[in-house]
N, C-alpha and C positions, 0 to 999 in steps of 0.2 A: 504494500500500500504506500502510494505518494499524501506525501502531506506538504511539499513546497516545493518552491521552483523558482528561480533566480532567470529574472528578464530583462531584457534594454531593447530599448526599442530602436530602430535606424534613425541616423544620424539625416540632416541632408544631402549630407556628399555621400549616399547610400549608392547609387550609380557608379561610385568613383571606383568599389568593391571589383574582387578578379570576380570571374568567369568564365568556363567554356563554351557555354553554350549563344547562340545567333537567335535569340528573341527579343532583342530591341531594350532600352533603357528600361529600369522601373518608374513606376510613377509615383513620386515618393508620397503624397499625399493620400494615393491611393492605398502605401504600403504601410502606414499611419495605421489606417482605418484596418487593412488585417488585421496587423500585430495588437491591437487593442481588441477583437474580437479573438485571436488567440487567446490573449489574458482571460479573458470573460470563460472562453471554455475551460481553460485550468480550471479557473474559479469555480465553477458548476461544477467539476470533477470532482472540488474538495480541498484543493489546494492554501495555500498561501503564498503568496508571492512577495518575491523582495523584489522590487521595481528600481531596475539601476537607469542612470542618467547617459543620454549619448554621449557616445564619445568619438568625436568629431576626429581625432587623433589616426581610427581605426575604422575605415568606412563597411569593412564589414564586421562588427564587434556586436552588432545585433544576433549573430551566431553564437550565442554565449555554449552550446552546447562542446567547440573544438576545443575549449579552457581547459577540460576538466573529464576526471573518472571518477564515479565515486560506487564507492561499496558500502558495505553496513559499518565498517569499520575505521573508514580514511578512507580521503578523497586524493587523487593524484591529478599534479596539475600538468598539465601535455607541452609538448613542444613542439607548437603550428610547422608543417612544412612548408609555408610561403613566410618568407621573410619577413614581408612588409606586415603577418600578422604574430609575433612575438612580441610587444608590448602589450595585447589584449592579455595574455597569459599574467603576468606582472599588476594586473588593473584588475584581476577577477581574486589576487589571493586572499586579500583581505575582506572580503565578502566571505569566502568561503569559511576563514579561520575563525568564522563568527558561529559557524555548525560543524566545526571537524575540530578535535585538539589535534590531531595528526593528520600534515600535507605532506606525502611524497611529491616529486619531481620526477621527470625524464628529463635525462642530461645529454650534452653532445657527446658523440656525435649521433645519437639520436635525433630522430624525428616524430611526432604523432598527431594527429589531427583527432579529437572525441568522435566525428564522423564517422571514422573506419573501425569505432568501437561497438558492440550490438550486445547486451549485456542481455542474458537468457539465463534468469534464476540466479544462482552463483555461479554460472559459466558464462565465459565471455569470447563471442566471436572475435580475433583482432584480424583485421583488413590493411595485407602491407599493400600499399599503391603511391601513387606519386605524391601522394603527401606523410604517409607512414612509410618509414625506412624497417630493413629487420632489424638495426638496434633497435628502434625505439620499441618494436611488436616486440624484444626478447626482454627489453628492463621491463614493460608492462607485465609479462606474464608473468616474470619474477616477482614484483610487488604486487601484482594480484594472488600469487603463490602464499602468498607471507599474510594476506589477509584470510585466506584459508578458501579463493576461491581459484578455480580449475577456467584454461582457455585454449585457443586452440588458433591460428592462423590460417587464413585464408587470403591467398597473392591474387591482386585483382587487377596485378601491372598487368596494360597493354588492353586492358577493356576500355570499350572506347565510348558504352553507354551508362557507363558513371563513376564519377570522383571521386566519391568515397565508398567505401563498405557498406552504411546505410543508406543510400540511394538505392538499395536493390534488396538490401533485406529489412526485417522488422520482426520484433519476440511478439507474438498476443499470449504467451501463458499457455499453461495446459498442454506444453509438447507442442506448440504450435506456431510453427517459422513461414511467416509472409514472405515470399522469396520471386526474384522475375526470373526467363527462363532461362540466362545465359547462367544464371547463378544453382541453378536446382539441381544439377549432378555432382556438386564437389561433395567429396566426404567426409568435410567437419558438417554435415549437415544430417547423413544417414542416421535413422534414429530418428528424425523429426517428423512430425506431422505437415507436408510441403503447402501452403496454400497458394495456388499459384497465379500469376498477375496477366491476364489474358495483353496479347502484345499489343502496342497501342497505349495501353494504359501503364507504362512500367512506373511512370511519374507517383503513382499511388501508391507504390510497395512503402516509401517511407510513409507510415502511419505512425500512430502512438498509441502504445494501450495506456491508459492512466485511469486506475484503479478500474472502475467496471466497466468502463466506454473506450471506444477506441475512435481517434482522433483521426478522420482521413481529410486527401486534398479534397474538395469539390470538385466536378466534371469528370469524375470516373465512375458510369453508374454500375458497371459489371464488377468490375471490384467494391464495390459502395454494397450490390446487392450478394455479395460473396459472402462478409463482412456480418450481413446483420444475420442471414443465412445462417452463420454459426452461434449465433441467440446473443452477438455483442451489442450494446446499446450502439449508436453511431452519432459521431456530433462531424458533419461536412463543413469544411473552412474554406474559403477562396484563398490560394497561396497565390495567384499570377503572376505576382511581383517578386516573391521569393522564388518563384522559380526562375525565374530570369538573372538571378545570380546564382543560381547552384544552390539556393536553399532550400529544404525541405518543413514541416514539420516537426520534426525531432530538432530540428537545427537552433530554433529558436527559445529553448529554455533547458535549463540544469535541474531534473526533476530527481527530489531524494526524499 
């Protein structure tokens, strides 16, 4: 069960943010108005929120989810693979050390993005790709080792339909791994329950369970009706603007 979640909402230079993807600038006023009705669904979840201030510094820092790992025991704080985003990490500690007495680090020459992290129980998928290096996937499993939870690697270098590890998968609980289909034959995954993301719609693999409801994008209705199909509550969110930076769902809050 989530009971909070640390947010920031974008910045104006929210545009100024990397990307791969060719869908045209955000509209930031528009991405206002999500990110405020993300909040509202945390909140309806159960949540509390600690509502952090832009920070103009870091145009993508609305992403607070790449800051940070947390487990039940300590939270570890990442070390972004893009350069320009290693001051967010530095800017999230003392928030955090306000609910953790213990913060680990990943250190150079490490790398780690929270993105390529998919926490399933007390096992944790880690996703090496162009933002996670294997040091940083080998100090993670090490400090997740010591916290008494079990993980497993999954190389997603060279896929070319998403950036992070959470772009294509997602935990609902109950044995049950949301996953699209370039992703559903690796074997840290056999053993799962596959829900699978009809093609077209991979954009909705990142979902969120949080506590009895699960959070998807709006405009995937076949996955939307997969979804309620397994007896989850559904709360549908417009991302359009986060999607046009590479962000998802998950991306936008530090839920513990």
């Amino acid at each position: 069960m989530f009971r909070n979640a640390i947010v920031r909402p974008p910045g104006v230079n929210f545009a100024d943010g990397l990307t791969t993807v060719d869908l045209g600038a955000p509209a930031y006023e528009r991405a206002l108005v999500q990110h405020e009705q993300y909040c509202a669904a945390l909140e309806q979840c159960g949540l509390t929120l600690t509502r952090l201030e832009t920070d103009l510094r870091y145009p993508d820092s609305t992403f607070v989810e790449d800051t940070a790992i947390q487990t039940e025991r300590c939270a570890i704080l990442t070390r972004p693979g893009a350069p320009s985003r290693a001051g967010e990490v530095a800017a999230m500690r003392e928030t955090l050390a306000q609910f953790y007495p213990s913060l680990q680090s990943i250190q150079a020459p490490g790398t780690l993005d929270g993105g390529d992290i998919c926490e399933a129980g007390n096992h944790f998928f880690i996703g090496i790709s162009e933002r996670t290096n294997a040091e940083g996937a080998r100090q993670l499993a090490e400090l997740l080792a010591r916290a008494s939870c079990t993980s497993a690697c999954v190389d997603i270098r060279g896929m070319k339909s998403i950036l992070h590890l959470k772009s294509g998968i997602a935990y609902l609980g109950e044995n049950r791994l949301v996953v699209i289909d370039d992703l559903a034959g690796r074997e840290a995954f056999r053993g799962y329950e596959l829900i699978r993301v009809e093609a077209g719609e991979e954009y909705a693999a990142n979902c969120v369970r949080v506590n009895e409801s699960v959070l998807v994008a709006a405009g995937f209705p076949a996955f939307e009706a997969t979804v309620r199909g397994l007896g989850y509550p559904v709360i549908a969110l417009d991302m359009s603007e986060y999607q046009k930076m590479d962000g998802g769902l998950s991306c936008l809050s530090l839920r513990f």
